[in-house]
N, C-alpha and C positions, 0 to 999 in steps of 0.2 A: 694936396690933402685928400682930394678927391680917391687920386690912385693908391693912394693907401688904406684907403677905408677899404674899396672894393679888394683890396689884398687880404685885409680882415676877413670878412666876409664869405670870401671864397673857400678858408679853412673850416669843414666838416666838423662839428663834434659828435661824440657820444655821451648822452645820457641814459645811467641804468639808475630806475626808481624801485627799490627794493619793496614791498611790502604783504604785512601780514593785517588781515585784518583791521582795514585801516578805513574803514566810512566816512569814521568823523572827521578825517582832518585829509582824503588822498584831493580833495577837488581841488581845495586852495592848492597843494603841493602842484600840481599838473596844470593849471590855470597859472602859476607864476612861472613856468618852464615854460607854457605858450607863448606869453606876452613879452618875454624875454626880448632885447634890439638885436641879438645875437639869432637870426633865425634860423640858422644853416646848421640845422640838428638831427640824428635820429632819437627819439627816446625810445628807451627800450624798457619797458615793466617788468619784473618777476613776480607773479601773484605766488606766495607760499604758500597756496591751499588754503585761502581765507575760506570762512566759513559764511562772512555777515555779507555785506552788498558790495563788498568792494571789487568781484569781478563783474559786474554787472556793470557797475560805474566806468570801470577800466572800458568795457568794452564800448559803451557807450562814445567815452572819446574816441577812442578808436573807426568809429565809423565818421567821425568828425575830423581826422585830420591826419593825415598817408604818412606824415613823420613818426607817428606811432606804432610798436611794434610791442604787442602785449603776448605774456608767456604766463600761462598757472599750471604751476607743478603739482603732480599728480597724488603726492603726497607732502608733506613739510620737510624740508629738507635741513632745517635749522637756518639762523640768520645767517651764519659764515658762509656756505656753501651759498646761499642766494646770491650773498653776493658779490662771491667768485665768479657764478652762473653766469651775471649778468656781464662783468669785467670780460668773460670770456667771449660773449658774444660782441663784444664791442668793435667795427671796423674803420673806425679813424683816429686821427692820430692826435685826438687830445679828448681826454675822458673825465666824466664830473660824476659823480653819485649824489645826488637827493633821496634823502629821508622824505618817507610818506607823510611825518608830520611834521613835516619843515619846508621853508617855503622862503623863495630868492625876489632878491630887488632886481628890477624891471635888467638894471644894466651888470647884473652880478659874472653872468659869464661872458660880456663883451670886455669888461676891464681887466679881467684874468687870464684872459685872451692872448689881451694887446702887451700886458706884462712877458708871456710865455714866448711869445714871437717877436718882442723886444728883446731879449736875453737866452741864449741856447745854453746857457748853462745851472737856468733856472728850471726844474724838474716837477716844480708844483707853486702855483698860486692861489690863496684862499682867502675871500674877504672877510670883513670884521665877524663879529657873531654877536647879534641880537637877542638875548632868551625871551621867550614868552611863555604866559600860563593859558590855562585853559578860560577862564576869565577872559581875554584880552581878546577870544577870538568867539565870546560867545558858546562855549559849550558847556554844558553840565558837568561838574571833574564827578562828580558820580558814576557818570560814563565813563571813567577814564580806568582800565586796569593796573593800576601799582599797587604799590609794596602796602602792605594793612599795620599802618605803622602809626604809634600814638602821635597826637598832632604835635607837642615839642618836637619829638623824632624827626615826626616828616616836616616840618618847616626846617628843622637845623639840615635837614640831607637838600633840602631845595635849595637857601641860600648857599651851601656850598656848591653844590652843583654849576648854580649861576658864576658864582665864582671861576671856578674849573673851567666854563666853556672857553675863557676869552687865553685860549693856549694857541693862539694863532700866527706867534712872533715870525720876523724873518731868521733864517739860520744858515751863515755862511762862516769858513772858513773851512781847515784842517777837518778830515772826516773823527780827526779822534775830539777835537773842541765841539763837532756838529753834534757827536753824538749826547755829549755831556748838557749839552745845552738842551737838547729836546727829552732828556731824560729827566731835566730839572723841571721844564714848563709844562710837561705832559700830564695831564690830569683823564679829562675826555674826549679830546683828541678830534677837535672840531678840525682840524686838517685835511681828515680824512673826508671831507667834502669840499675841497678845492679842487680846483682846476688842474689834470695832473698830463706828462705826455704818457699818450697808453701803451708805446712799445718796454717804457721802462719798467713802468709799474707793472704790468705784467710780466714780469722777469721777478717780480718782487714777493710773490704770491706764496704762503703757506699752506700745504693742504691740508693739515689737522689743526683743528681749532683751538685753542687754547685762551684764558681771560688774558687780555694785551695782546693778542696777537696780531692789532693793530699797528699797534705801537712797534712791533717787529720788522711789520711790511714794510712800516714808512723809515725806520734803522737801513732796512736794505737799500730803499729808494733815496736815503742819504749817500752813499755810496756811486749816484747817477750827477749829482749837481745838486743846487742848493734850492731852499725853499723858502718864497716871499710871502710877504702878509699886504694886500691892494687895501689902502683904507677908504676908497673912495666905493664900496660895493658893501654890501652885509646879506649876509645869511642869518634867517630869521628860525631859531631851532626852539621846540619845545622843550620845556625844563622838568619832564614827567614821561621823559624817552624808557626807554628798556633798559640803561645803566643804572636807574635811577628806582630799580625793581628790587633790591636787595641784591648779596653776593652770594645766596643760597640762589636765587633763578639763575643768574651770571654763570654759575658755577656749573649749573644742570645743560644750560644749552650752549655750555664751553667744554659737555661731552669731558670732565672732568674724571679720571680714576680715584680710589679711594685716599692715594695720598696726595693727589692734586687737590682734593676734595679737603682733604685738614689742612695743606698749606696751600691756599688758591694760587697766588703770583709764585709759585717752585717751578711749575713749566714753560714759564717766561724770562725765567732768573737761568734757569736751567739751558734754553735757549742762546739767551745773551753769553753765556760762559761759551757756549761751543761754537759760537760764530763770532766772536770777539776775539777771543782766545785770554788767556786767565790775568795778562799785563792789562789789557780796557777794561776787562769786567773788575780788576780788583781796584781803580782808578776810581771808581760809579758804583762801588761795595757800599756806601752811606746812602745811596738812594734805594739799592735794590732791599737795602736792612729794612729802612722807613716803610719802605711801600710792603715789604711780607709783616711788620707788623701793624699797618693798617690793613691788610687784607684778614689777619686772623683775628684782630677787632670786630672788625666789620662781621667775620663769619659768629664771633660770642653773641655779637648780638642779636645778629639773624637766628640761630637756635634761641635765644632765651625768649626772646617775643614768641619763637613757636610756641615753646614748652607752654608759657604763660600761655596762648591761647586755649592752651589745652585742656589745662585745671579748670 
């Protein structure tokens, strides 16, 4: 038992902690990264040109503890790119991203670990998902910058959200069943903060941003091996993140064109057709229909709330 732990142990990770502007919530994120039983880490920060306290705080740990490795960009580079930035810098061979306002159970990256190095043909493990409000951790949601949406609105976009997060299923078999499968459960895509190996994922990388382009990476990184769900760990994520800002901001910092811009999910459909080829993508024709007529929902609505604030 012994020798196996220190086998644990001995594997490196990388963690890149993407943030913009993040005071209220980066301490707890970096305080649950510290306390972690998994301590054989580098973290690595991208400060996106915050404006509030949050490089001040960054650097603060920083002089508190040699596993940290903080970066703030000279200008905002938009989210995608951050946090390619940091995937790039990463040099071991298993990688995790935490959100600024999300924050890990003590043993979240030791059990997703021991999953990864249990099974080599497992390419990503991710524990349960937790949602929390602003309430739950003490802060003022007046602090909070989202969407200026009437309160029915914004509680019906919350409660589904919460809904959404828990897409964290295992997905093995045939890459053509893997794909359908993660097409069905995918919402917001808490996956994308499990435990993943980093030579793959980095193979897996888009350089133009587009809304789902998440969703694309982790299509490719199906393609490497399959992807487990640890239930024995959770990741505790805010329910008032940056998806959760309307499909008009979505839209703006997914560097969208003017027709990306009226049909949001067309450069992700668009995507899927050229790296599929036209027999998958016409297989998974009923999810990509739903999801472009939930994106151009979403987008009526976000202009009429404008309009209306307007009058």
């Amino acid at each position: 038992m012994s020798s196996s732990l220190d086998s644990l142990s001995s594997n490196k990770i990388s963690i890149g902690l993407p943030v913009y502007n993040g005071e209220l919530f980066i301490k707890k994120s970096i305080d649950s990264i510290l306390s972690q039983s998994h301590s054989n880490f580098e973290l690595i920060i991208s400060d996106n040109a915050s404006t509030d306290k949050t490089s001040q705080i960054c650097q603060e740990y920083v002089k508190r503890d040699n596993r940290i490795i903080y970066f703030k960009q000279p200008r905002n580079i938009g989210p995608h790119r951050n946090y390619f930035f940091l995937l790039n810098k990463a040099n071991h061979g298993y990688f995790i991203y935490v959100a600024a306002d999300d924050f890990l159970d003590s043993n979240y990256i030791e059990e997703n670990l021991k999953i990864l190095i249990s099974d080599p043909n497992i390419v990503s493990s991710v524990g349960k998902v937790m949602p929390y409000g602003a309430n739950e951790i003490q802060i003022n949601p007046i602090l909070i910058d989202t969407a200026k949406y009437p309160k029915f609105i914004k509680n019906y976009i919350k409660s589904n959200r919460r809904k959404k997060m828990l897409d964290t299923e295992s997905i093995t078999g045939t890459y053509e069943n893997k794909v359908r499968h993660f097409l069905k459960i995918t919402k917001s895509l808490r996956r994308w903060y499990g435990l993943h190996r980093t030579e793959q994922l980095k193979k897996c990388i888009i350089d133009k941003p587009f809304i789902n382009i998440e969703v694309s990476i982790f299509l490719n990184l199906l393609k490497f091996g399959d992807f487990f769900e640890c239930k024995d760990t959770a990741l505790h994520e805010f329910d008032e993140g940056i998806s959760s800002r309307g499909i008009l901001n979505t839209i703006k910092i997914s560097e969208h064109n003017f027709f990306g811009t009226i049909f949001p999910f067309y450069p992700f459909t668009k995507w899927c057709f050229d790296n599929f080829g036209y027999k998958l993508f016409l297989k998974n024709f009923d999810i990509f229909f739903l999801m472009s007529c939930s994106g151009t929902f979403g987008l009526f609505v976000d202009l009429f709330l404008k309009f209306k604030s307007k009058l």
